[in-house]
N, C-alpha and C positions, 0 to 999 in steps of 0.2 A: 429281432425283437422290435426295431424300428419298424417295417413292415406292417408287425401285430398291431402295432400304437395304432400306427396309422389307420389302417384297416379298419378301428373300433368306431373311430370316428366319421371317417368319409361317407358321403352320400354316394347312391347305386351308382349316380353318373357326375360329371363335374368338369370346370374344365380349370385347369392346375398350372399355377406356374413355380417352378423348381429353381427356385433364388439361391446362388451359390451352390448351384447343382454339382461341380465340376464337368467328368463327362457323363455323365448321366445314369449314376448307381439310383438311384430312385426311378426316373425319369422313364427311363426301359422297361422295368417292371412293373411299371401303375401303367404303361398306353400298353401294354399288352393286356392288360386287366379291361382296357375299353377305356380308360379316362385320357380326355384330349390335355396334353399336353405340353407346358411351355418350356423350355431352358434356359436359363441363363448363367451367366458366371462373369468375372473378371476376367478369369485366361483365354485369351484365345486358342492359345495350343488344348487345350479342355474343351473346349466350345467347335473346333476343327475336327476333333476323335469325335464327340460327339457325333456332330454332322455327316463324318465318314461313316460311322456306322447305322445309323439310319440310314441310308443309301443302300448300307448292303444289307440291311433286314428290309428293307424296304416300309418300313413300320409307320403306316399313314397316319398313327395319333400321335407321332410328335410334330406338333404344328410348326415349329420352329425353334434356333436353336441360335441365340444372340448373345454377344457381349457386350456385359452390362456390369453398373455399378451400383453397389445395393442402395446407398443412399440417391441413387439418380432415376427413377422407373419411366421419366418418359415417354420412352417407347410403348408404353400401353397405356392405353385408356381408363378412365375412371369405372369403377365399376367394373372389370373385365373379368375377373376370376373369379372363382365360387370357392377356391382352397390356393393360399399361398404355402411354400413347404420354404422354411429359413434354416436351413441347416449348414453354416458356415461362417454368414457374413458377423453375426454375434459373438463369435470365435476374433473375431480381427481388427472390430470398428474401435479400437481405443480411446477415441476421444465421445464425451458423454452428448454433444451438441450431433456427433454421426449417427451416434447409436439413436435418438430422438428422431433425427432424417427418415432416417430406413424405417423405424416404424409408424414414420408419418405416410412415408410412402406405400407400405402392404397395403394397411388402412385403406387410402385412397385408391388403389386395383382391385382391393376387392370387393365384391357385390353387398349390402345389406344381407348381417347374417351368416358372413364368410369366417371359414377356417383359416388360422396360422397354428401353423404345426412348425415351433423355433425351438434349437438343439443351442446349446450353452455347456460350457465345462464351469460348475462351481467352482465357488471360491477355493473352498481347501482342496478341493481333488485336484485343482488346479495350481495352486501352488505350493503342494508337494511336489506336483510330481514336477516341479524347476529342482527341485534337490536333487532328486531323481536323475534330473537330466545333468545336475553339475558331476555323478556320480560319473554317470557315460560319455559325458563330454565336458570336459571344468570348462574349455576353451570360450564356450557360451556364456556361463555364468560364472558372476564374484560376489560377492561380500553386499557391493551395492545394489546388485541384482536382485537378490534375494530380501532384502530388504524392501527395495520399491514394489515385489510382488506382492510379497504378507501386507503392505500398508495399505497399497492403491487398488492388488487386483489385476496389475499392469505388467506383462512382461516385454522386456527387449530382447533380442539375442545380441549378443556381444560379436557373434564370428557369421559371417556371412553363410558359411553351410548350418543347415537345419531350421524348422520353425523360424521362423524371424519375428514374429511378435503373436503378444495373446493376450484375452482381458480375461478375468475369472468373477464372476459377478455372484454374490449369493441368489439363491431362486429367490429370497425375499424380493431383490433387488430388482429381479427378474419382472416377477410377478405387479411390483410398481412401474415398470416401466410401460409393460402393455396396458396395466390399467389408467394409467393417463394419458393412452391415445383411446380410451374409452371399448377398450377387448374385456370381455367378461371371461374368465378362466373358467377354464371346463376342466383341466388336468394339468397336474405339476408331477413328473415321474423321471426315477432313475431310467434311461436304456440298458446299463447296464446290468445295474442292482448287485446283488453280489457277487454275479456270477464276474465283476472287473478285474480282471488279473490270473480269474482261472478259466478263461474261453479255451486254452487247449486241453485240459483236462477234463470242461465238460464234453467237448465235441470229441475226446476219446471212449466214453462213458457207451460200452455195450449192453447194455441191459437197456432195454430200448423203456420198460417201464419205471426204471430208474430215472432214465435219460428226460423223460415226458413229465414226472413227480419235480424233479430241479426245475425245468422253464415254470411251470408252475409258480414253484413258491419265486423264482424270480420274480415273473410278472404279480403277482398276489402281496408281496413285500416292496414292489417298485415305489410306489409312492407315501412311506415312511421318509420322514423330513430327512434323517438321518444317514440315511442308505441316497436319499438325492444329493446330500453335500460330499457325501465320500467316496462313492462309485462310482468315477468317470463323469460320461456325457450326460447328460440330464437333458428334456425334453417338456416347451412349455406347449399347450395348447389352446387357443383361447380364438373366442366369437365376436366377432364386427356387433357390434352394438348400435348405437343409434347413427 
């Protein structure tokens, strides 16, 4: 469904840098499509897989493939991209002066006119599922935990295995924050829309015209405010302005 998003909006050619990419689930998929493309991420062990596997696909549109810190873009020039894709770093930047960084910095990579295509986990989809997760693992989470998440938005893990932190921002929040680096929104959507929590039941669904009627009203129903604050990941899209 990320894929579809994306798709509706790209232009036939572009050249993309993939902020928070890991190793590279988007990144492969769009330079085989023809668009030149960038990498980046924190991890090195993500940004190494990457690297290795372009080598064995031999795959000339990933132009390169760096470790990087979202709020630090140096490495590229002003102006450089025609589509930034933020699928990550918004998931982990906790503090509110980071979060500002990093979309000061798209802003400036990308070209007059330019796409960011940013993924976000809402507020509530985002701190249920901390209940959720005390359910699976208490070790994580307490009393105080749950608390700082419903107020701030803010998660800590308490135990060194699993997730280690998360912000959950409302799209309202969302939506203010690209538009005071001056992004005019073009779309605000659930990824996953209703279908959050039943992905193995729909991908068991044999009736292939059944199968094709659900993505449907998924996509058709994604961007209901409602269905964005409680379905999972949600997806902001938005246009470089002046």
């Amino acid at each position: 469904m990320t894929l579809r998003k994306i798709q509706k909006f790209l232009p036939d050619s572009a050249t993309i840098l993939d902020l928070g990419g890991a190793a590279g689930v988007y990144t492969f998929p769009l330079a085989k499509l023809g668009y030149k493309m960038y990498l980046a991420d924190l991890s090195e062990t993500l940004i190494a897989k990457a690297e290795e596997k372009t080598r064995i696909l031999n795959e000339s549109n990933i132009i390169s493939c760096d470790v990087v810190n979202a709020i630090d873009l140096g490495i590229y020039e002003t102006g450089q991209f025609d589509v930034v894709l933020l699928f990550g770093p918004l998931y982990h930047l906790l503090e509110e002066s980071e979060r500002h960084q990093c979309i000061n910095e798209v802003y400036r990579v990308l070209k007059k006119g330019g796409l960011v295509f940013a993924s976000f986990i809402p507020y509530l989809s985002g701190s249920i599922a901390i209940v959720d997760r005390y359910f699976r693992h208490p070790e994580q989470v307490d009393q105080n935990t749950l608390k700082e998440v419903f107020q701030t938005g803010r998660f800590t893990n308490k135990d060194s295995c699993g997730f280690q932190e998360g912000y959950y921002p409302s799209s309202t929040e969302v939506e203010q924050l690209f538009h005071s680096h001056l992004f005019i929104k073009q779309s605000v959507s659930s990824i996953r829309s209703f279908g959050y929590g039943r992905e193995e039941q729909i991908y068991r669904v044999n009736n292939r015209d059944m199968f094709d009627e659900i993505f449907f009203l998924l996509e058709q129903t994604s961007e209901i405010k409602e269905i964005v604050e409680t379905c999972g990941h949600a997806m902001y899209v938005g246009r470089k302005g002046i």
